[in-house]
N, C-alpha and C positions, 0 to 999 in steps of 0.2 A: 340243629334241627328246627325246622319251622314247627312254629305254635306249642312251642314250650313250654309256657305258660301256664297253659292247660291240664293241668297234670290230671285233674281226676276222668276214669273212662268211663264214656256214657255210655249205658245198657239198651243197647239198639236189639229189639227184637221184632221179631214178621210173624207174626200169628195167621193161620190161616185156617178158614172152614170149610169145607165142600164146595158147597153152590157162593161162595161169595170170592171178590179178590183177596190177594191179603192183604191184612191192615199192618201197618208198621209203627209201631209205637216205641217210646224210651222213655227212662226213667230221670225224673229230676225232683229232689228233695222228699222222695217218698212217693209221688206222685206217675203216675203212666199217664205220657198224651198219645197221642195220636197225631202222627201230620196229616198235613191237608195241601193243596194246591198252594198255597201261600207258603209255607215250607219251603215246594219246592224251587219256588220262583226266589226265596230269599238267600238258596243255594248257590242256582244259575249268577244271580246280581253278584254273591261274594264271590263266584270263582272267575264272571267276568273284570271286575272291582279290582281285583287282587294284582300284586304284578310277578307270578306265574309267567314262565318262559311258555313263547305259545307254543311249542308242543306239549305242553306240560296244562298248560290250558285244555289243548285239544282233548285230551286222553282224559281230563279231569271231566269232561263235558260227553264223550262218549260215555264213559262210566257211570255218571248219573243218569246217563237216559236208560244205560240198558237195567239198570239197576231202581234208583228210587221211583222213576216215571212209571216202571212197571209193577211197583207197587212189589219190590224185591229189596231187601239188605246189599246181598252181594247173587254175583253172577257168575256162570262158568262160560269162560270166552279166550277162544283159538287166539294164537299167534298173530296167524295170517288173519282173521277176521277185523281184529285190530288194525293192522296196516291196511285195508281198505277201507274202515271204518274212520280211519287217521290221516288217508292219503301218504301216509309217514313210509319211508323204507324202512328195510329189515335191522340194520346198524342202528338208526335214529332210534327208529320203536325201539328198541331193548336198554338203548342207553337212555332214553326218557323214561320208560317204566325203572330204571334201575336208580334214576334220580330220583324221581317220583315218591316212588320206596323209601332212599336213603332221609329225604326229606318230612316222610309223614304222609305225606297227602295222600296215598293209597294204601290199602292193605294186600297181600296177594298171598292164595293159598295156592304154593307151585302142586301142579301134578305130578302125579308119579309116575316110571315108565318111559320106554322111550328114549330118544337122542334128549340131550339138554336143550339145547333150541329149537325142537321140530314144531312145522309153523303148526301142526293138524292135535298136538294138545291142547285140553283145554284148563286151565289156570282158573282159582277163584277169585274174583278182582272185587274191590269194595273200595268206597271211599273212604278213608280213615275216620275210626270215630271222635277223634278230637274234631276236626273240623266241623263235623257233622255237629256235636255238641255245642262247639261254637255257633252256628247258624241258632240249634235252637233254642238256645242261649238269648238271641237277639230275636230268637219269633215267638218269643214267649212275652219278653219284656212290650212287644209291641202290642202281644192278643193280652196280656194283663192290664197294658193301658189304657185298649178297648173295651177293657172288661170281658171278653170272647174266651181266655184261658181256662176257666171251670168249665164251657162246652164242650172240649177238648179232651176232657178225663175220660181216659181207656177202663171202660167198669170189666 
């Protein structure tokens, strides 16, 4: 399994309030931050960085957009949405998402209902939180060298 390493799981939570987006914040050493823009740009760079089969890439990079970009943990997303989203076919898509899976790099909360492959459920997709911790792991170490990390605490 990729990023084995990693064993402890970061506490990824989306708080949200009425009139505002949601914020997304996680826990590290006692501490809640908050991401920011930078975050998620230091995402995009490790999953371009990485050497990820590129559909594996592709799918890594839908998922964060439909997910962290919109200021969301995880997302509920069709089959078929996917494969336009991916340009991927129906074969490919499934056996990427199922690598994907077996490897870490995603989480998926399958739906219930329905055929086992019908393209019109929709499935909860996330990015794995080890990766995720990884990244801020390294956007921490950079806003602490900035000194920028205490502006970051989720009160």
């Amino acid at each position: 399994m990729l990023f084995t390493k990693w064993h402890k799981k970061l506490n990824i939570q989306g708080e949200k309030k009425m009139s505002e987006p949601q914020q997304i914040v996680f826990d590290h050493n006692g501490k809640k931050y908050k991401i920011d823009e930078f975050y998620k740009s230091l995402l995009f760079q490790f999953i371009m960085d990485s050497n990820f089969l590129r559909n594996e890439r592709d799918l890594l990079l839908v998922i964060k957009r439909k997910t962290l970009h919109f200021g969301k943990v995880s997302d509920h997303l069709s089959f078929s949405w996917l494969m336009k989203a991916t340009g991927l076919k129906r074969v490919t898509l499934r056996n990427t998402i199922n690598t994907a899976e077996q490897k870490g790099l995603i989480t998926i909360k399958k739906s219930k209902g329905g055929r086992i492959d019908s393209a019109t459920k929709y499935s909860e997709y996330r990015i794995s939180s080890t990766m995720l911790q990884y990244v801020g792991k390294e956007w921490l170490k950079i806003k602490d060298g900035e000194g920028f990390a205490e502006s970051y605490i989720y009160e």
